[in-house]
N, C-alpha and C positions, 0 to 999 in steps of 0.2 A: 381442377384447381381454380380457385377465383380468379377474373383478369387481373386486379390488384396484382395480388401477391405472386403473379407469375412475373406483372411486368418487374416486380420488382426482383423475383428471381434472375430475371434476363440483368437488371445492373448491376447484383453480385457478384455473377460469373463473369464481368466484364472487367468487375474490380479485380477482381481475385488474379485474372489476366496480369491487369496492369500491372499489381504488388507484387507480383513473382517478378516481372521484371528488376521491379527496385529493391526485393529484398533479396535478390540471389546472390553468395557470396560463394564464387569457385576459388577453389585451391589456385594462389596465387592472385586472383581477381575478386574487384570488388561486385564486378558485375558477369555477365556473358558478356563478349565486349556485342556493343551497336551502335549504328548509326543515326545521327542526330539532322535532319535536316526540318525544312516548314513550310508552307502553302498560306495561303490567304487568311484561315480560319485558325492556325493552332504550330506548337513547334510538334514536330511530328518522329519520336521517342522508338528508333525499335521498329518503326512502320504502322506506329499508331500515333495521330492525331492525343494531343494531353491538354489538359485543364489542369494547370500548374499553381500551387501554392508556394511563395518562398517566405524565409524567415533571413530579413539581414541581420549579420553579427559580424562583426569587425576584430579577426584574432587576436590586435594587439590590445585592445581595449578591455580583454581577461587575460588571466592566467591560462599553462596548459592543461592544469591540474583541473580549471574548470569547464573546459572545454566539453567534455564528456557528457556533463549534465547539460550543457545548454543546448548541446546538439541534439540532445534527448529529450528534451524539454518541449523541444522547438516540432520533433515529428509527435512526439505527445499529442501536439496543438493543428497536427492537422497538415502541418510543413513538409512539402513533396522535394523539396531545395533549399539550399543555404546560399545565401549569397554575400559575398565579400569584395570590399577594392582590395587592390595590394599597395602595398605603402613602400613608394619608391626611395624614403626619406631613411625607413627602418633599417630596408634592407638594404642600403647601398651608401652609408654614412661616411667614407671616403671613395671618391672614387677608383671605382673597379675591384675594390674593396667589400666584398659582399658580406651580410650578416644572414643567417637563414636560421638562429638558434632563438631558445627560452619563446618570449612571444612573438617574434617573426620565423617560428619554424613553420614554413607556410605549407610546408610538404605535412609536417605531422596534423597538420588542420583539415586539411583535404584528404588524408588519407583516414581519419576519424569521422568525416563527413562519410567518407563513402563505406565505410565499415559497418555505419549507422542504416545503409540502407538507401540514402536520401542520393540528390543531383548537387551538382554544385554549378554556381554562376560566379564567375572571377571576373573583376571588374580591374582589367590591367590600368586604365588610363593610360600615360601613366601619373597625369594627375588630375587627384579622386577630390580636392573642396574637403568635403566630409567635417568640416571646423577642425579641420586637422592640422598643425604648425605648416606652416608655407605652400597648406594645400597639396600635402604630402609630397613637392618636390625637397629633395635636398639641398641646402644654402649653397652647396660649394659650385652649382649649377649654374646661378647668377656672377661667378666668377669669371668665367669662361670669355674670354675676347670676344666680343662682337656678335653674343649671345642675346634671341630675341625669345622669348619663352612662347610656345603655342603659333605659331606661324611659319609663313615659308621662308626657315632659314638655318639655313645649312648646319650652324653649329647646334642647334637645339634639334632637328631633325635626326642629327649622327648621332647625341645623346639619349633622346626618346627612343631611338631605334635598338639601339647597341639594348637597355632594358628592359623593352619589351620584350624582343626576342631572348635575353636574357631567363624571363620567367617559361617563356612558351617552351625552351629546352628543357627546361626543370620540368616542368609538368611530364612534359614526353617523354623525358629519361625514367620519370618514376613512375612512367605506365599509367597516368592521371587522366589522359584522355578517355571519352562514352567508346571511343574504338578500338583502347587499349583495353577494356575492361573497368576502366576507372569511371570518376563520379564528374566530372566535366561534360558541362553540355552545350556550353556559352561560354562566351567572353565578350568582353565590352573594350573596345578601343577610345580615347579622348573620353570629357566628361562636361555635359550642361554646354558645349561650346559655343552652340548657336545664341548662346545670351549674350556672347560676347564679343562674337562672330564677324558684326560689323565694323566692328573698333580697328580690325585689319586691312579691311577694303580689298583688294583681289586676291590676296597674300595669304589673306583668311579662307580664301575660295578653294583658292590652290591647296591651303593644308588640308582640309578636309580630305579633300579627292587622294593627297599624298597615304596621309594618315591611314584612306583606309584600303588601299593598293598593299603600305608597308604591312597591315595586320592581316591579309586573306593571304598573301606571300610567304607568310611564316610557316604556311603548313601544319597549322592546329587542327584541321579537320572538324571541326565544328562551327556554329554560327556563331557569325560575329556582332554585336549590337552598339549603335550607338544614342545616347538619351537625350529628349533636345534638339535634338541634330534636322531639321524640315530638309538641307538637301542632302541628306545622308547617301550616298552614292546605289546605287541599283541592288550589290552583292551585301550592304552592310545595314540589317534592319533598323529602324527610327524607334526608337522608343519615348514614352511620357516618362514624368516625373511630376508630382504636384496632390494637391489634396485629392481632388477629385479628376477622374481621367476619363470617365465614363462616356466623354464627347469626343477622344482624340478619334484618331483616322493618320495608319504610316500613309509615306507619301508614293506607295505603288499598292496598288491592289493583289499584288502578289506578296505580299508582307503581314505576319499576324497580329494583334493588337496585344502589344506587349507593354507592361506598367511596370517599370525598374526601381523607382522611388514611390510607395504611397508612403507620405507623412503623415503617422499614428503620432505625433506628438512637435516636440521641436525640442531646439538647443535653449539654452541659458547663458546669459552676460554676468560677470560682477558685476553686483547689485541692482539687478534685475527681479523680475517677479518670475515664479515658475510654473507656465505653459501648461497645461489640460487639454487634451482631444477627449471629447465623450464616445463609449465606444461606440454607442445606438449610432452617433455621423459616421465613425469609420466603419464599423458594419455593415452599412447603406451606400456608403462609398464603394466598397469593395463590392457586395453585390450587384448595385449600378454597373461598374463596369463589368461583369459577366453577362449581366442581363441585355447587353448594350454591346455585345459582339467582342469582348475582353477573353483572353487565353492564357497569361502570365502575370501575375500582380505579384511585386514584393514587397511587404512590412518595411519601410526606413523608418526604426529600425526595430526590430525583435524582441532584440539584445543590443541595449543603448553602451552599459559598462563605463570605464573610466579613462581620462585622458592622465596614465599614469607619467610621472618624469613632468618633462615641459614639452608634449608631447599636442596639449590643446593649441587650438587656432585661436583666430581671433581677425582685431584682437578684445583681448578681452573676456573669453568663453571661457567658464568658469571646467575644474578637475572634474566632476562627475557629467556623464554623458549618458546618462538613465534615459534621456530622450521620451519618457512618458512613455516606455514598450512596455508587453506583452509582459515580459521578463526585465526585471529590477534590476538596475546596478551592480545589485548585489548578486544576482542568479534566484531569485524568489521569483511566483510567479505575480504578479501585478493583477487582482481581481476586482472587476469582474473583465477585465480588460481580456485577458487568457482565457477564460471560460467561455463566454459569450463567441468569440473569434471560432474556438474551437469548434464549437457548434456552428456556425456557419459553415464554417470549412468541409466541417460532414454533412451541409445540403448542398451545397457545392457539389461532392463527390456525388451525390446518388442523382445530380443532372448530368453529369461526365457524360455519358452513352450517349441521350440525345442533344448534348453540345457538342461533341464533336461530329455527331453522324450528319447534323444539320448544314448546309452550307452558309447560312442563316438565319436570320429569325424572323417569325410570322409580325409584325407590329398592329397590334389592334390598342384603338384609344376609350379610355374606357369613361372618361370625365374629363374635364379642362385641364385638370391636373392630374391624372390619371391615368397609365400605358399598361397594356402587356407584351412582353415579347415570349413567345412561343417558340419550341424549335421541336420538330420531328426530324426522325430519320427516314431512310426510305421503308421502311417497315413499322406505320402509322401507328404500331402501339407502342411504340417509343418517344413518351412526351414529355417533354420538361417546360414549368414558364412560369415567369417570374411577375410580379402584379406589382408595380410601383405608383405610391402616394409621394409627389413630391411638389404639393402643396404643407406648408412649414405650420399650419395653425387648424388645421380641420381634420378629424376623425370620418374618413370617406366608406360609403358602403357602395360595391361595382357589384356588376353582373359581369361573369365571365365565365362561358360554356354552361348555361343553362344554370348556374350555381350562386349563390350570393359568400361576398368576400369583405370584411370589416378590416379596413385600413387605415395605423393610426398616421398622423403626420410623417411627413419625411420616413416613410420607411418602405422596406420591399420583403414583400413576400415571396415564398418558397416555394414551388408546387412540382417536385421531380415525375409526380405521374399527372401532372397536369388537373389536379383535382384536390388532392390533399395535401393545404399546406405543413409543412415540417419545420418553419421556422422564420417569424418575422424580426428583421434587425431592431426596432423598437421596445420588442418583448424580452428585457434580460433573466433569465433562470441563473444565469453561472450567479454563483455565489458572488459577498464582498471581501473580501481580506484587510486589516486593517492590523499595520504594521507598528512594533513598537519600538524603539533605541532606547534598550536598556542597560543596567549592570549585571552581567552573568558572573559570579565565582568563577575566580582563576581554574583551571586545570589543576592546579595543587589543593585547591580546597578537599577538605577529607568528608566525607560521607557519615551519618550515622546510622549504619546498616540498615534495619528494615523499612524502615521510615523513610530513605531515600532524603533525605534533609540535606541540604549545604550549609555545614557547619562553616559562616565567613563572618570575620572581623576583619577582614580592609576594609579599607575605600573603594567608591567609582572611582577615584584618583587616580590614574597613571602613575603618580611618586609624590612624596612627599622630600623627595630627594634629588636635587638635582645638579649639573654644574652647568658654570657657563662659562664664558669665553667673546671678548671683546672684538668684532670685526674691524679692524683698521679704517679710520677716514680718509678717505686720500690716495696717493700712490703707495706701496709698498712691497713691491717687488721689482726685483732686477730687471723682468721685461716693459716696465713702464715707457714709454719713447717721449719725445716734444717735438711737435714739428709745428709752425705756422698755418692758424685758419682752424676750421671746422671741419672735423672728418663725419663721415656718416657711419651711424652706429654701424651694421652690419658688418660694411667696408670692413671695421676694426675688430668684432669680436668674434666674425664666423658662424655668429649664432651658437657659440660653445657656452656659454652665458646668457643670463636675462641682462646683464649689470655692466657698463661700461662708466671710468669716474673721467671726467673733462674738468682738469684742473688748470687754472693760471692764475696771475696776480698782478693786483692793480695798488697804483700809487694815489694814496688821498691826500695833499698840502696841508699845511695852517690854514693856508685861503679857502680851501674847499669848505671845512669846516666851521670857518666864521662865514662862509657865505648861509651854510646850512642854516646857523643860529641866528641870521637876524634877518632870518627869510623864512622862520620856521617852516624849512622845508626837510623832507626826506627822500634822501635820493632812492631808486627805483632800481630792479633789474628787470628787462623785457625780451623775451623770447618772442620772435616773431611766430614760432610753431614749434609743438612739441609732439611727442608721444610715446609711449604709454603712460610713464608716470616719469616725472624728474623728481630729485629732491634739491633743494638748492641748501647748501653751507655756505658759512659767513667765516671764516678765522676756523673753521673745525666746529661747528654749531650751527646745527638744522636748523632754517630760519621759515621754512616754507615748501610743499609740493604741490603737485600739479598734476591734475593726471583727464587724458581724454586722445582722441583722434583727433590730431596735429592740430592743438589747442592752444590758443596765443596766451602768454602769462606777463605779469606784473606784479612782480612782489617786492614789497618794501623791505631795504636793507639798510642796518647800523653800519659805517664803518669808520674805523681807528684811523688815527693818523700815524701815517706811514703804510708800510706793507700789509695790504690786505690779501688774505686767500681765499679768490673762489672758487667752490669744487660743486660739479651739479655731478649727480648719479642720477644716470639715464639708464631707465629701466624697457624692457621689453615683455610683454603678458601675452604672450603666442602672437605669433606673427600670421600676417594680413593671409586669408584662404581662398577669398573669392574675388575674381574679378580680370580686365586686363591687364596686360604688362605690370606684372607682379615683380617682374624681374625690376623693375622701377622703386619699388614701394622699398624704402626702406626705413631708419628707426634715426632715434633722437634727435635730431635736431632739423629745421630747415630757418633758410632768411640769416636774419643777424641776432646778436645778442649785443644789449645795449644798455648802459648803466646812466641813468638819467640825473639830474639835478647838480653835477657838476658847475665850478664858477667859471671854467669857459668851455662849456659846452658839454654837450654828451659826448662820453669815454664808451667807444664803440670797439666791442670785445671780439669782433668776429674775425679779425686778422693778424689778433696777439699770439704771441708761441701759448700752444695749450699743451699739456703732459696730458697723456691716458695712460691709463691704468684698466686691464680685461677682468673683468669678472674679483671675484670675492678671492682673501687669500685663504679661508679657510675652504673654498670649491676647492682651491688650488693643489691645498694638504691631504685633498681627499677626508677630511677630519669625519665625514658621516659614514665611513666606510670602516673605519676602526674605531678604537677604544682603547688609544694610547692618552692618559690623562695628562702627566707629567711633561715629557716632549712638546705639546702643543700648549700648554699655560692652561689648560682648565682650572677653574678653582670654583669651589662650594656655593652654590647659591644662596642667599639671604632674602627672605622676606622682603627687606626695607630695599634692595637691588630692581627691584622690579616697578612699572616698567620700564626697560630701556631700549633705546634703540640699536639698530644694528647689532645684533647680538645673538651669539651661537650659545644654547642650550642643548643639555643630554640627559637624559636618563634610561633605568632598567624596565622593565615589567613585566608580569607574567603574563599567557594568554590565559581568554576569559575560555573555561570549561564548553564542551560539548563540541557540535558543528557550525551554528546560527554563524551569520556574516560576521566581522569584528569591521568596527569604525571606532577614529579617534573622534574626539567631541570638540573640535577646537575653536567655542566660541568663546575664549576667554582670552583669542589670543588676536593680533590683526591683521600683521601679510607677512608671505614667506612663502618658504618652502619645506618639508620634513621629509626625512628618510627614517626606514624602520628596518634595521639588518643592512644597510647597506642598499637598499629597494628606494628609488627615488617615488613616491607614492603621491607626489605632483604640490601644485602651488594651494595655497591657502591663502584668502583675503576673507574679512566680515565684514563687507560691504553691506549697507543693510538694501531692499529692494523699500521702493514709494511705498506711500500710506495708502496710498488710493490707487484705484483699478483694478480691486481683486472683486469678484463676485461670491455669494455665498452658497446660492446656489449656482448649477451650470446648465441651461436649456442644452437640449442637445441640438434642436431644431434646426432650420438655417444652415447656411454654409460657412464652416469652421473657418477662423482663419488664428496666427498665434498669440492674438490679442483677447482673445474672446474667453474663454474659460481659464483663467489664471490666477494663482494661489500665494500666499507667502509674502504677502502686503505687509510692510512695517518691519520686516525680520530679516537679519542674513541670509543672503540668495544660499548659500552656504555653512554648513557648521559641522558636519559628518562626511567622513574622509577613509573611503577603505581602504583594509589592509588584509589581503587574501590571503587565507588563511597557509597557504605555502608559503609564504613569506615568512611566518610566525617559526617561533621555536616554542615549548608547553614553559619554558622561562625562561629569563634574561634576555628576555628582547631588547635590544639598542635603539631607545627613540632619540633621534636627532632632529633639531630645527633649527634654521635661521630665521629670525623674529627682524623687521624690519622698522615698524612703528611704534614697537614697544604694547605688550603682552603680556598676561599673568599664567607662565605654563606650570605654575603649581593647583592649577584648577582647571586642565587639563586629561579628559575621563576616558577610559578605555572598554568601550561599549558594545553590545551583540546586538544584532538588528532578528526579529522573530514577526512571526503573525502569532500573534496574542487572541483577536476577534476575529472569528468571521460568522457571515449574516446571508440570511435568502429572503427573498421579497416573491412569492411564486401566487397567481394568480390561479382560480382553476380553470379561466377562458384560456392561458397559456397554451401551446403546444407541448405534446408528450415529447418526451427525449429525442432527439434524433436518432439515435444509435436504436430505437425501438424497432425504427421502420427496418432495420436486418436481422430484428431477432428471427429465430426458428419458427415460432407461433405464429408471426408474423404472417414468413411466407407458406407454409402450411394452410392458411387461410382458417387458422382457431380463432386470430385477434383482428379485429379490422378497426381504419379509425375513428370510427365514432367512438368505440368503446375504451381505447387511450385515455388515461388522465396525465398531467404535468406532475413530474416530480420534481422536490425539492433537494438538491445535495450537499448535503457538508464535506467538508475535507480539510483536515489539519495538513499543516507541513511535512515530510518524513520525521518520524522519530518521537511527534506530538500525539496526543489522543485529547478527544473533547472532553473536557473535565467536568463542565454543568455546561446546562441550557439557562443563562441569563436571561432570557424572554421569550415563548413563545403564543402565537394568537393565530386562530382559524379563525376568521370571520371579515372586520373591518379594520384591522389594526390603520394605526397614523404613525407619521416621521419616518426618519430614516434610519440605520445599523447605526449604532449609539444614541439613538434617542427614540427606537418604539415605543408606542403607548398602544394601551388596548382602547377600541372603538367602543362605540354602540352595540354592534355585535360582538359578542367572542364567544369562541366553545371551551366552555371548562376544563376538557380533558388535553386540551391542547398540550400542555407544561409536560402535563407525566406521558403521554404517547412521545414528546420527542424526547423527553430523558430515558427512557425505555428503550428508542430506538438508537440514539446515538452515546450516551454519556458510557467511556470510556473508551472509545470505540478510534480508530485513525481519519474513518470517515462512518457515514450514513446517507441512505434515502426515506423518503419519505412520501409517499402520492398523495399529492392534493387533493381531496377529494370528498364529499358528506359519506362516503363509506368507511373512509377513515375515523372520521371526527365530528360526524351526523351534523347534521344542516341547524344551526342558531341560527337561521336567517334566511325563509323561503324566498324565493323569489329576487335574489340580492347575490349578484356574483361576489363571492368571497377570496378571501387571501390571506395565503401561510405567511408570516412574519418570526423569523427564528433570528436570538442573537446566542450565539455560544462561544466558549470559551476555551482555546488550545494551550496545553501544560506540555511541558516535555515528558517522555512518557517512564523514560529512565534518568537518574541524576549522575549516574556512570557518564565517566567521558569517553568520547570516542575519538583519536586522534586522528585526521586524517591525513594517511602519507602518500595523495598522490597516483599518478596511473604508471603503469608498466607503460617500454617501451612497445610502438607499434612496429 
């Protein structure tokens, strides 16, 4: 047998090892149960050393209905593990009071992970940041007498204890542990704490050591981690978090180099611009740190998904949480972002054998900007090593083991037998996908049989029909109170509410008034700090708001003589996630409130009786949760009604036909919040994001940071709002909103999200498939790789087929997937060999190559440029109801 293809018979049968571990499912068990412990170099699975891939996804941020596919998704891509925080806010919303159903059913998430075959990494905290409302602690938290959040003190220690242990029973009772048979193999104790670490002085010293005494006490039986953490205690391993980790080092030599956060993307602000990692950085990223002594790296995040309810942090972080991953908001996968990754992940695997067998790695320098690291095992024909250019502007050629290696900028190459490389992170093959928000026919549209046609005459419109309903200015309900002074929002609303009203009234004289007019002045109301947004009323009429982190305001105000009413609505848009004494941070107001231009003096308002009033009275009526019209005063919408403030709208609709995502389109409308069935499906603002600081194109070059490749200049940070399709009924859907600044929801669209294009850019210097290096031929020794060409791949969504080839060119083609053009070279048969190969088809391949498509152009390395086009492949609908209990 040739050495090649022996050595690489030796890292199948290595594989094939390791995957019976993960895919064994015993009656009753998700696994054989084992033990999970780690050494220097790796966490060590079963009694083998592992090269771990995770994919984070965050239960609440889908449905459970979607859960299946994205765990499916996610080992599609290569994913050895799933990793999740648990959300202490979800599941424990009064105290002692537990929730563990619909999307915090965190047992049915873990037992779908482990069903799937994969590990699981459970991130207790138990508070996780994540841009999650209060940093996923619970409000009623900061209640508690003499309550210091994250330090050494007694009432927050008894609390963080009491739910920890909490979840660590749950797990063990449901048999979720690597030793019960289950898909646990980690946990993480505290979260990032060393950022904040100082701010406590010894107290902070002490909680650590406490912290993680209380977590190895619990008797989990598995390793414990913490991220951040430099004196993380001896039993509790250090992990990174950050773009690049390739440099860390835990702080004992007997600890493995474990990456808990790699950030593939970032979060988003109202009216902000939206964040790009290119994947060729995070590719090079993640390779770097394997190449560089790395054993665990996890995607933050995978699967971004959505901050359903009022569930996002802040403040200010806008409902979708797409986070620029792998896998879309929606459950699509994100290309070439998924592709590319994919394929990494499988050179990754076929170094497995001599990464963990090495204790090390060999480091030879190959140019100034130029490394290899090497790793054998004790049986010298087991090589892997990795060749890294991370100079950011030059195309480097090295000498490495007698062999010449072409390296373009910032990237790293692959060599699992130390010879042939399988995959440079710079090189993208995986296709692009290019997503569209369009109108799909209701589910009730009729078909005209053979033709497969959607016979529709709606609208994109959501309704042309709709009611509304006036929200109250002011107080209006019986639990309204008055007391003396400024309360602080939270104090009063519990966080049960964004919307707390601060009402009182002031006296203006004849005098004040002739003082105004022959001083032409106008008196002022000034806030010394606010946040998130106030609105200020004058007599029952909006005069002005405000809105920022604890931002000083001045707005000029009319008023009558005699009794004036001022009412501010102080609003909250997710509350503060990161940082210290959180327990401190609270909402609406600080300092004084001060009414200026007075004829003797300023009328200083901060220690008048004020009335509140908690949240909206229609929250109150529950009004999004039925469809009683008459009882609650709805009445008919009119055109000329529109817009107005404060103000509750309804209407029906049907769902849009088929599977593809559904989003509502709400740029017609301005802030709120909407419900659909009674599904609180999160806030809504059309903030627009700056004119400037988007790039058009994105170097990938350089070190990423969330400034650098960012899109959506001049346009609402947001305008498309999902609504999973569990939620949906196939008609009379119930959309509810509360419109706050005044909105036109008669324009209003109810839209499916699809991939319409997708495109390959495949060179023929490229590398052949990775999945090549294990075919049969392969190791048989028929195919070796000189003789590999790269192949290019298409692939439609489930349920789609390619309908034409919109462009294709073998030779020099120019631009990018929606705007190829053909070079100087082209081969004319290009069009018809890929309609031939792929038009009608779910997917296709294609090998780049002059035996394909004969050489237009000796001497001149060439490249395939395809754009095609994805149709649904049936016009039948297919309803989807959902998974069986587990």
């Amino acid at each position: 047998m040739h050495n090649k293809s022996y050595k690489t018979l030796i890292w199948l049968q290595w594989l094939t090892t390791a995957l019976t571990v993960t895919a064994g499912v015993v009656s009753g068990e998700y696994f054989k149960p084992f033990n999970v412990s780690y050494d220097h170099r790796a966490l060590i699975i079963d009694g083998q050393r592992r090269m771990l891939i995770s994919a984070g996804i965050h239960y609440p941020r889908a449905t459970p209905e979607m859960w299946p596919d994205l765990i499916a998704k996610s080992k599609e891509g290569g994913a050895d593990v799933i990793q999740t925080y648990v959300f202490w806010s979800g599941h424990e919303p009064v105290r002692e009071q537990y929730n563990f159903e619909g999307r915090y059913d965190l047992v049915k998430f873990v037992k779908l992970v482990g069903a799937s075959g994969l590990y699981l990494h459970l991130r207790i905290g138990p508070y996780v940041c994540a841009e999650w409302n209060f940093g996923g602690f619970p409000v009623w938290l900061r209640d508690i007498p003499g309550i210091v959040f994250r330090t050494d003190n007694e009432q927050f220690k008894e609390e963080m204890k009491r739910f920890v242990k909490k979840i660590v029973d749950v797990m063990r009772e449901e048999s979720l542990f690597s030793w019960q048979g289950g898909p646990i193999i980690m946990l993480q104790i505290e979260n990032e704490y060393g950022n904040i670490e100082s701010s406590y002085g010894q107290k902070g010293k002490d909680y650590v050591k406490w912290a993680a005494k209380m977590a190895v006490g619990l008797g989990a039986g598995v390793p414990w981690v913490m991220c951040r953490q430099t004196d993380a205690p001896e039993n509790i391993i250090d992990a990174c978090n950050g773009y690049y980790c390739d440099g860390f080092k835990p702080n004992s030599n007997k600890k493995p180099v474990l990456w808990t956060e790699n950030w593939d993307g970032w979060y988003t602000t109202w009216g902000g611009r939206l964040p790009h990692r290119p994947v060729e950085d995070l590719a090079f990223a993640v390779a770097r740190f394997y190449q560089r002594g790395g054993s665990f790296q996890n995607y933050y995040m995978f699967f971004g998904g959505t901050n359903f309810g009022r569930t996002s942090g802040g403040p200010n972080y806008v409902t979708s949480y797409d986070y620029d991953a792998p896998i879309d908001e929606y459950g699509l996968l994100s290309q070439p972002k998924w592709g590319h990754l994919k394929d990494l992940h499988a050179a990754i695997k076929l170094c497995e054998p001599a990464l963990v067998a090495a204790e090390s790695a060999q480091y030879i320098k190959l140019g100034s900007m130029q490394e290899a690291h090497v790793y054998r095992g004790d049986n010298t024909s087991i090589c892997s090593a990795f060749l890294a250019n991370i100079d950011e502007h030059k195309t480097i050629t090295v000498q490495f083991l007698g062999q010449s290696y072409t390296l373009p900028p910032w990237s790293v190459s692959i060599l699992p037998d130390c010879k042939n490389v399988v995959f440079n992170t710079a090189k993208v093959v995986a296709q692009t996908s290019i997503k569209v928000v369009d109108f799909e026919p209701t589910s009730s549209a009729k078909s005209s049989g053979l033709e497969h046609l959607m016979i529709q005459t709606e609208s994109p419109l959501v309704s042309d029909s709709w009611m509304t309903l006036k929200e109250p200015i002011g107080a209006w309900g019986d639990d309204s109170f008055t007391v003396q002074g400024i309360l602080e929002h939270l104090n009063v609303t519990k966080d049960q509410t964004d919307y707390l009203w601060y009402i009182t009234r002031v006296y203006v004289s004849d005098e004040d008034i002739a003082h105004w007019k022959e001083n032409a002045i106008t008196p002022s109301l000034k806030i010394d700090s606010t946040r998130d947004v106030v609105r200020i009323f004058i007599n029952g009429q909006l005069i002005g708001s405000a809105r920022g982190d604890w931002v000083k305001v001045v707005q000029k105000v009319e008023l009558k003589q005699g009794y004036n009413d001022v009412m501010l609505l102080s609003e909250t848009v997710g509350l503060q996630n990161y940082g210290a004494f959180l327990e401190k941070d609270g909402a609406g107001f600080k300092g004084q409130i001060i009414l200026t231009g007075f004829k003797n003096g300023d009328v200083n308002l901060t220690y008048s009786q004020w009335t509140y009033q908690v949240g909206l009275k229609g929250e109150f009526q529950k009004i999004y949760a039925n469809d009683n019209d008459e009882s609650s005063g709805w009445t008919s919408l009119t055109h000329d009604k529109v817009p107005s403030i404060l103000t509750w709208y309804k209407t029906h609709f049907d769902s849009p036909g088929g599977k593809d995502p559904v989003v509502l389109d709400m740029s017609s409308m301005g802030k709120g919040q909407a419900w659909v069935n009674g599904h609180h499906i999160g806030r809504y603002w059309t903030l627009v994001a700056p004119k400037d600081g988007c790039q058009e194109t994105c170097n990938y070059r350089g070190a990423y940071n969330s400034d650098k490749c960012q899109t959506n200049c001049g346009k609402p940070t947001q305008i498309w709002y999902h609504i999973p399709r569990s939620w949906l009924k196939s008609s009379d859907n119930l959309l509810v909103l509360f419109e706050e600044t005044g909105g036109n929801p008669f324009e209003i669209s109810v839209k499916t999200v699809s991939v319409e294009t997708v495109c390959a850019h495949v060179s023929e210097d490229y590398y052949p498939p990775v999945k090549t290096w294990s075919q049969s031929s392969y190791i048989n020794g028929e195919l070796f790789a000189d003789q590999l060409n790269p192949v290019m791949e298409l692939q439609c969504e489930d349920g789609y087929t390619i309908e034409s080839i919109d462009f294709a060119s073998y030779g020099t083609p120019q631009g990018r997937c929606q705007s190829f053009s053909t070079g100087s070279c082209h081969a004319p048969t290009s069009t018809s060999i890929l309609t031939k190969a792929c038009e009608g088809k779910n997917s296709c391949k294609v090998e780049v190559s002059n035996s394909v498509f004969g050489d237009p152009c000796p001497r001149t390395v060439k490249t395939l440029a395809v754009e095609a086009r994805c149709k649904p492949s049936s016009s039948t609908t297919s309803w989807y109801t959902g998974l069986s209990e587990i």
